[in-house]
C-alpha positions as CSV (number, residue, x, y, z in Angstrom):
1,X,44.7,95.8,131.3
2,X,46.2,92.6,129.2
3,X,45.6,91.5,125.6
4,X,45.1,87.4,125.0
5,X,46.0,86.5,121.8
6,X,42.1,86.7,120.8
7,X,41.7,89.7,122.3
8,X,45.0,91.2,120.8
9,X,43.8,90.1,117.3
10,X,40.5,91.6,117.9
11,X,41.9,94.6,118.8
12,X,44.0,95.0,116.1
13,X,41.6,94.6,113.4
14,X,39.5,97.2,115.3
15,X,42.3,99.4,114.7
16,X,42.3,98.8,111.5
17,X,38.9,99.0,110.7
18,X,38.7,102.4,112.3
19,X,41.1,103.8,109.5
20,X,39.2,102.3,106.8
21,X,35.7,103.7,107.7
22,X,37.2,106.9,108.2
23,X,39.2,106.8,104.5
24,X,37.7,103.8,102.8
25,X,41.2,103.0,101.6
26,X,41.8,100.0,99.2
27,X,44.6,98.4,100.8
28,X,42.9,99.0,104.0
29,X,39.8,97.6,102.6
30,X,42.1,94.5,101.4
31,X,43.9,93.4,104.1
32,X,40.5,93.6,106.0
33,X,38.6,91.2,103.9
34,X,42.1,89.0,104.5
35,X,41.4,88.8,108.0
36,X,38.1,87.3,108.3
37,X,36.4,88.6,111.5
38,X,33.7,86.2,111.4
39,X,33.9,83.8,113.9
40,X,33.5,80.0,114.1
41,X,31.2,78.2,116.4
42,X,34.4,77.5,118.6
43,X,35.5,80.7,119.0
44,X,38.7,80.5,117.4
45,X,39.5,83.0,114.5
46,X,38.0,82.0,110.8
47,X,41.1,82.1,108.8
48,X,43.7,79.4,109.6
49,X,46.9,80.9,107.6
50,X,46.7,84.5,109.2
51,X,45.9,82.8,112.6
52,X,49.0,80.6,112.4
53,X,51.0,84.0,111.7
54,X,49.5,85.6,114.5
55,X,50.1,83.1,116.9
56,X,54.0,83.5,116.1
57,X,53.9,87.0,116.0
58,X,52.3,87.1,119.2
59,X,54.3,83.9,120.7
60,X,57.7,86.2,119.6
61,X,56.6,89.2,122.2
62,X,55.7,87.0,125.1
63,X,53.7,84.1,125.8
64,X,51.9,86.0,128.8
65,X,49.2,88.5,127.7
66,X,50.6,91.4,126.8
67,X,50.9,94.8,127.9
68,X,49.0,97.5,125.9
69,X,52.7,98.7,124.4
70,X,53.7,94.6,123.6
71,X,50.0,94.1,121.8
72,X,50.9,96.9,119.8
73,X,54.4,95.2,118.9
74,X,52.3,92.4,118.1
75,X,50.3,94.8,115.9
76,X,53.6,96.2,114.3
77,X,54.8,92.6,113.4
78,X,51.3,92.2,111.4
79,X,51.4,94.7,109.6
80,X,55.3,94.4,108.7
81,X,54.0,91.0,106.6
82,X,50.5,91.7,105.6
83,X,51.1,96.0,105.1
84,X,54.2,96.5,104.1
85,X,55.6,100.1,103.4
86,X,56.2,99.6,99.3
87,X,55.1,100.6,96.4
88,X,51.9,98.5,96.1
89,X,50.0,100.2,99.2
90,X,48.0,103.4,99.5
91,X,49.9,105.8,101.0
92,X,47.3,106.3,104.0
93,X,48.4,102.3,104.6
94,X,52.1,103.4,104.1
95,X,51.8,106.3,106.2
96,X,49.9,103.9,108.8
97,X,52.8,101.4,108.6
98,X,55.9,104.1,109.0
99,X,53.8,105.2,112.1
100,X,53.2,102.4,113.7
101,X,56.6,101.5,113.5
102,X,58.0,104.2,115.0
103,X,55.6,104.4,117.9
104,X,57.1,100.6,118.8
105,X,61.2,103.1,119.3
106,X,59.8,106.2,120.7
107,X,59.3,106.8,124.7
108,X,56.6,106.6,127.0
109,X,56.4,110.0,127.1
110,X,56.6,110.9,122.9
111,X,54.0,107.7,122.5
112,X,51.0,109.5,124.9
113,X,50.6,112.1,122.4
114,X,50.7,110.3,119.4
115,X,47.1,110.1,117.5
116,X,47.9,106.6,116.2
117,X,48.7,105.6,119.7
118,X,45.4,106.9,121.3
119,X,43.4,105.3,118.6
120,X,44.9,101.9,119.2
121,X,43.7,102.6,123.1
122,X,40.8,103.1,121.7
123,X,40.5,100.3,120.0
124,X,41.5,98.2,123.0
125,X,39.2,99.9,125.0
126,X,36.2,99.1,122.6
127,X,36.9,95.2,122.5
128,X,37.8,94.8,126.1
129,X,34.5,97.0,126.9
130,X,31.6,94.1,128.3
131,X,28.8,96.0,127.0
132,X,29.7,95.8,123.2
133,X,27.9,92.6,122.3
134,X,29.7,90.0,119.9
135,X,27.8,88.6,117.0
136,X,28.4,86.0,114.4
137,X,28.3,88.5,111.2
138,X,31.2,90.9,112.8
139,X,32.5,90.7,116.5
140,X,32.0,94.2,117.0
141,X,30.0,96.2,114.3
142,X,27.1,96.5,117.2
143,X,26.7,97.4,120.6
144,X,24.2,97.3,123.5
145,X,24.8,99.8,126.2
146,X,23.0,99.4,129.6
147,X,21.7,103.2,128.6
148,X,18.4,102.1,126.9
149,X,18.7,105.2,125.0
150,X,22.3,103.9,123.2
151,X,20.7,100.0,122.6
152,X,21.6,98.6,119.3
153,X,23.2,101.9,118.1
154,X,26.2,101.0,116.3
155,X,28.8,103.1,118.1
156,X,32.2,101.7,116.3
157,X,35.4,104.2,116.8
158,X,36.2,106.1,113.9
159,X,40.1,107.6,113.3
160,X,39.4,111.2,113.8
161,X,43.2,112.1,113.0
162,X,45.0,110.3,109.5
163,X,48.6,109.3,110.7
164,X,51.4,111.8,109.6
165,X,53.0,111.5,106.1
166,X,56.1,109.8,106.1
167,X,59.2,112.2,105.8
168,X,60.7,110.8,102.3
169,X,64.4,111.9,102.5
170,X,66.6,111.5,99.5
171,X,69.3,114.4,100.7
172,X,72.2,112.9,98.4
173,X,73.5,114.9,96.1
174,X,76.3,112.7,94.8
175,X,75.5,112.9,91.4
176,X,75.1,109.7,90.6
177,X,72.8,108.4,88.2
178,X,72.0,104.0,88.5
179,X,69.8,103.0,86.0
180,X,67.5,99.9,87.0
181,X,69.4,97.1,86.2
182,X,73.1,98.7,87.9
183,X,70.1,99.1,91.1
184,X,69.7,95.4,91.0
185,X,72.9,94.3,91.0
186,X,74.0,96.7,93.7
187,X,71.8,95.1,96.1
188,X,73.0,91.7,94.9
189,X,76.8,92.8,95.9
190,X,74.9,94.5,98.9
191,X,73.5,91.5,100.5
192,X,76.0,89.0,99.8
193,X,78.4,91.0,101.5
194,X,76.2,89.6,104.8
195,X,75.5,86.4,103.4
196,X,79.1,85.8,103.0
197,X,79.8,86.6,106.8
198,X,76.6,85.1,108.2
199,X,75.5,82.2,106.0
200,X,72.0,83.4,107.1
201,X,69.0,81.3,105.1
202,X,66.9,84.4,104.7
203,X,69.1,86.1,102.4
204,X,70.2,82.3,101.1
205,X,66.7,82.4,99.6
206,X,66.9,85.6,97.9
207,X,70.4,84.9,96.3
208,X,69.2,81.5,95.1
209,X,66.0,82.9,93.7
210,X,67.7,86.9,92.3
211,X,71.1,86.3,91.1
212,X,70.5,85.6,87.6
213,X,73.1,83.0,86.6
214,X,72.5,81.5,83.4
215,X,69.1,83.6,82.9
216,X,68.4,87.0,81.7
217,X,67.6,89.8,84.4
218,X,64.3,90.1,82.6
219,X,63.5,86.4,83.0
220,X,63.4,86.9,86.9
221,X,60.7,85.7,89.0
222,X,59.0,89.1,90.6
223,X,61.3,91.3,88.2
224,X,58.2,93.0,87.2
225,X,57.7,93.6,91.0
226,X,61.4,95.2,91.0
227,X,60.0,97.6,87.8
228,X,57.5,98.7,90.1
229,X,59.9,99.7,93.1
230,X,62.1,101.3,91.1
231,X,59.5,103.5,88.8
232,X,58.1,104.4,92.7
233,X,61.1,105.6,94.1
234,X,62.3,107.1,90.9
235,X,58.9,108.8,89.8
236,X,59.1,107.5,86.3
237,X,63.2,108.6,85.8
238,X,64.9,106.8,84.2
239,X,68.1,106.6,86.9
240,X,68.0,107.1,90.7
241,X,70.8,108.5,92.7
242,X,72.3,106.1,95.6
243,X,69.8,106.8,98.3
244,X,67.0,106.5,96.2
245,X,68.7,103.0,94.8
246,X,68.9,102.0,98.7
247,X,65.2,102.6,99.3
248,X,64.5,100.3,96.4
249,X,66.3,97.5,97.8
250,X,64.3,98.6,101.4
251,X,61.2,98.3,99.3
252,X,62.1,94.8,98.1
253,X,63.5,93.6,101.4
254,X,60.3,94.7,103.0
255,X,59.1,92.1,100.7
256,X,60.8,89.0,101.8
257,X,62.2,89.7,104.4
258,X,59.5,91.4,106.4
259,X,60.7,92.4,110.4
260,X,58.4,89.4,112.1
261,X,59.1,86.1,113.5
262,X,58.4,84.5,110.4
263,X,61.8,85.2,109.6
264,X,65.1,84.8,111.1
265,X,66.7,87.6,113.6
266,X,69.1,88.3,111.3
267,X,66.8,88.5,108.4
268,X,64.5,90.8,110.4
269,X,67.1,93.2,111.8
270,X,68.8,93.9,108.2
271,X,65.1,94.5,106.7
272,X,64.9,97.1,110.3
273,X,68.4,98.9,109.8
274,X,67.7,99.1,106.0
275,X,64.2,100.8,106.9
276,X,65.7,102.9,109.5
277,X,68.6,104.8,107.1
278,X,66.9,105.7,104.5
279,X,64.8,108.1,106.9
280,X,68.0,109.6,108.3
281,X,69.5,112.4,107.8
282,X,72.2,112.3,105.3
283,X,74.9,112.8,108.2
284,X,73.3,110.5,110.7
285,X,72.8,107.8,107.6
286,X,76.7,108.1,106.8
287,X,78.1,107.0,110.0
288,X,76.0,103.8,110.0
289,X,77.0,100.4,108.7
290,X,74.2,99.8,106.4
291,X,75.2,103.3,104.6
292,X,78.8,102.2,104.4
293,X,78.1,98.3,102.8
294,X,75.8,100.1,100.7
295,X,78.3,102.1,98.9
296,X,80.7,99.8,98.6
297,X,78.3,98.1,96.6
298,X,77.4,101.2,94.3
299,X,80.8,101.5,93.9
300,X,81.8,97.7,92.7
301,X,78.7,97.9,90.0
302,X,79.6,101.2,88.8
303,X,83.6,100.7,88.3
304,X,84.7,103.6,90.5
């Protein structure tokens, strides 16, 4: 079986949709009415913004149809811009997103028996099924089975299992205690350090836009958004210890610099590692890079 690009889409927001009428989420609910099902006369999907995005993302896996497995990382780079895992989703769309992800590194064999994985077969199967009929209101709210008895019964998938919570793990007991502003800085040192070695124009952006020269921190476009990631990691403390401070800056790279092909490789594969160590293990997350730059940084802001 291979996805087109329609087909892909259409199976992703099936997908979707099966989460929300099982949950009736908000952010789920959201991103829905964001992707405009309805269809023009032409056949072409409604909303021209999310279906220039889609085209990349799709265009980035392969410009053949796709495998099941490479609609899915189609599916992952979606949901990476439009579903981020931060503060400002509900954490069935967080879980959804930390799922998803990790289906896209795990093997054949770990994939098979993953709920989220069957559902998105599911969801493929649905769209790619000739019996369920298309209509102009929603592609595929309604189907007509050959059955007479199942004719115009609306038969649309529902999730039957929630994806797993994500496994939060903030393991460091160094002692430290950043305050919000110390946080901010950190990942200015942190992601300078690359810029300074890569000139990349992803992380050009968010120097030019987040150091504060001759303004004060509080005068910073989106600083209220940094309040928010840093009262969601902290739970309303006032400090944060140094793998708490990194998850804010994973938060805020998820942001603007989301893994997709909007974005540079470089950008995207920071924004990936970044994601990636804060659910390590403490040992795991010390031998890496990422965890090494990182406290180099805490170190610089904090004088020791």
């Amino acid at each position: 079986m291979r996805l087109n690009m329609q087909s892909n889409y259409y199976a992703m927001t099936e997908f979707m949709e099966s989460y929300y009428w099982a949950t009736k989420d908000d952010s789920l609910g959201d991103i829905l009415g964001s992707l405009n099902m309805w269809r023009n006369d032409d056949d072409t999907l409604f909303d021209k913004a999310i279906s220039d995005d889609w085209e990349k993302f799709y265009d980035d896996i392969s410009q053949q149809d796709h495998t099941l497995f490479e609609g899915f990382l189609v599916v992952e780079q979606f949901v990476n811009e439009y579903l981020a895992d931060y503060e400002y989703s509900t954490e069935l769309a967080r879980n959804l997103t930390y799922t998803i992800r990790k289906i896209c590194s795990m093997s054949v064999i770990e994939r098979q028996s993953n709920p989220v994985w069957l559902n998105w077969l599911e969801a493929v199967k649905w769209v790619c099924n000739p019996d369920v009929v298309k209509v102009n209101e929603s592609p595929f709210m309604t189907s007509k089975r050959k059955d007479a008895t199942m004719a115009h019964k609306k038969e649309f998938p529902v999730a039957k299992v929630m994806p797993s919570i994500r496994p939060v793990i903030f393991d460091q007991s160094d002692g430290l205690q950043i305050t919000q502003n110390q946080n901010y800085f950190m990942m200015i040192s942190f992601l300078d350090q690359y810029f300074q070695s890569t000139n990349n124009p992803d992380l050009k952006v968010i120097l030019t836009e987040f150091t504060p020269g001759k303004r004060t921190i509080s005068q910073l476009d989106n600083w209220s958004n940094w309040n928010d990631y840093f009262i969601g990691v902290a739970h309303n403390e006032d400090t944060v210890n140094s793998v708490q401070a990194l998850a804010v800056v994973c938060q805020f790279m998820q942001v603007w610099v989301p893994d997709n092909a909007l974005h540079t490789f470089f950008g995207r594969k920071l924004t990936q590692d970044i994601w990636n160590v804060i659910y390590m293990k403490n040992e795991a997350r010390k031998q890496t890079r990422i965890w090494k730059n990182w406290t180099l940084s805490v170190k610089k802001i904090l004088g020791v």
